[in-house]
C-alpha positions, -999 to 999 in steps of 0.1 A, spaced: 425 859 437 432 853 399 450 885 395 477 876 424 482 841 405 487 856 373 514 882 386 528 859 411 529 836 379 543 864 356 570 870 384 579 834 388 582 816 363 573 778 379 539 771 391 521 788 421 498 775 443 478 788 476 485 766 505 468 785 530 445 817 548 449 835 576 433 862 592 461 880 602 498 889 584 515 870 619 493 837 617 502 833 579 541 844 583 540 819 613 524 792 584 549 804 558 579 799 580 570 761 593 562 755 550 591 766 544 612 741 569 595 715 554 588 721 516 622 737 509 606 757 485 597 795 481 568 811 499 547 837 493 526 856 517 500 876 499 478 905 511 442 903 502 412 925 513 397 901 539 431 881 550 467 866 540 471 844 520 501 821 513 515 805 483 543 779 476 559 793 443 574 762 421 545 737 427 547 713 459 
């Protein structure tokens, strides 16, 4: 997990944090999507070895 912060972080700029985990890439593109209505910010959705996970990139 520490390596996807620090190149999410090396690829933006502003601060990244992990919002959420999901199982599967629909359940956490599902998450991402409703975040994204209300945050108004950009979302990641990062693949790790046992799930998805997603970030909000510039902080919440």
């Amino acid at each position: 997990m520490a390596k996807v912060l620090r190149a999410l972080a090396h690829l933006f700029p502003a601060p990244v944090q992990p919002i959420g985990f999901f199982a599967t890439r629909d359940e956490a593109t599902a998450y991402a999507r409703r975040e994204l209505g209300h945050l108004g910010k950009r979302i990641a959705v990062v693949n790790h070895l046992d799930g998805y996970a997603v970030y909000c990139v510039g902080g919440l």
